[in-house]
N, C-alpha and C positions, 0 to 999 in steps of 0.2 A: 385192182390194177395197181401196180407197183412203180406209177410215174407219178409226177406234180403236177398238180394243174398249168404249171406254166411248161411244161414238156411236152403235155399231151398240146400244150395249142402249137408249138412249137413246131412237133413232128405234123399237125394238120396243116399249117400255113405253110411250110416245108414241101408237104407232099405236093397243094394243092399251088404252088408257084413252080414245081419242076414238072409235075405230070399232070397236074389237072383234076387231081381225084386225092380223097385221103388215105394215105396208108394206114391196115388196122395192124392192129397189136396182135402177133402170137407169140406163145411158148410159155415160158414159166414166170415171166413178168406177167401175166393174167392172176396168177396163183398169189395171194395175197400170205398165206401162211411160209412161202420160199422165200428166201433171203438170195442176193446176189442174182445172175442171171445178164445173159446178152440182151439187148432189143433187138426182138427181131419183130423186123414191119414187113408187111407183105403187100406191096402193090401191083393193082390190074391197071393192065394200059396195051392199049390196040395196038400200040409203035412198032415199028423195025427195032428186031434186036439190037441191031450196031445202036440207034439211037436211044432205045430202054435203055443198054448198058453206059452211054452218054451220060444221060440224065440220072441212071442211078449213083454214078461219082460223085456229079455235084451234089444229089442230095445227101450222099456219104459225108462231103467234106464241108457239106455247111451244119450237117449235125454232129459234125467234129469239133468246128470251129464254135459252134452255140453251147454243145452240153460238156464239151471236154472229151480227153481221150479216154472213152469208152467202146464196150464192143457192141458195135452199132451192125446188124445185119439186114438190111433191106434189101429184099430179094422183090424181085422185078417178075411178072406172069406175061408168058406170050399169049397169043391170041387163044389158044385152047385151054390158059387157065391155068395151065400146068408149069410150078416154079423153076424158073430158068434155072436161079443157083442150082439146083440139086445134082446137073449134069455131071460128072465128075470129071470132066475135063474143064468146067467153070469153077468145079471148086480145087482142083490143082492150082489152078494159075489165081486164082485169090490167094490161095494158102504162099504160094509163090511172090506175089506182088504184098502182103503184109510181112515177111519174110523180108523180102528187097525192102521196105520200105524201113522196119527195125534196122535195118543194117546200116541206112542211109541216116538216118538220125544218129548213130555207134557214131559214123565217121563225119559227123560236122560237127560233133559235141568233141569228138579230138581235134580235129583243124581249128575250132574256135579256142580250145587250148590252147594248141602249138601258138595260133597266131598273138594269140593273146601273153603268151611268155613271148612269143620273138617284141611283139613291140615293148615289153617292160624291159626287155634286156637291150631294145637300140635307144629306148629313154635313156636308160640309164648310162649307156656308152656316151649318149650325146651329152649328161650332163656330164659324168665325169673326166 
């Protein structure tokens, strides 16, 4: 398995504060001889969709925030077991909202420019 001990507690404390159960590990991060590779975690939980897909943000954005921007895929199982993401109307509007989401970071790393030359340019007015 192709995580650190402090990742793997990380995604169990993770799983087990937003759903109650630990998310296990699949895909080629199992595969110790692969290099690179998504996480992808696969958790079961009895909830209403609206609310799996709730809690699956948070747990997107707190193992955003703990391991860095990596490609984190935790897919959420409805009651019959069978993974939500794979719907392809779920994975459009993912593909869509990471999409919006790069675009949204493009435009506040320019606005933090912009604003960041307007205020050296009204320093500089003001002193000279």
């Amino acid at each position: 398995m192709r995580l650190t001990p402090q990742e793997r507690t990380l995604i169990r404390d993770l799983g087990l504060r937003h759903f109650g159960t630990v998310p296990r590990l699949f895909g080629s991060r199992l595969d110790d001889s692969r290099g690179g590779g998504d996480i992808d975690l696969r958790v079961t939980t009895p909830l209403p969709p609206a609310e799996a897909a709730r809690r699956r943000l948070d747990l997107l954005a707190d193992l955003w925030i703990a391991l860095g921007e990596q490609v984190l895929r935790p897919f959420t199982a409805d009651v019959l077991g069978e993974p939500v993401s794979d719907h392809p109307l779920i994975v459009a509007v993912r593909n869509d909202a990471l999409e919006a989401a790069r675009g949204l970071e493009t435009l506040l790393a320019r606005l933090e420019t912009r604003w960041a030359a307007s205020s050296a340019a009204g320093a500089a007015e003001a002193a000279g």
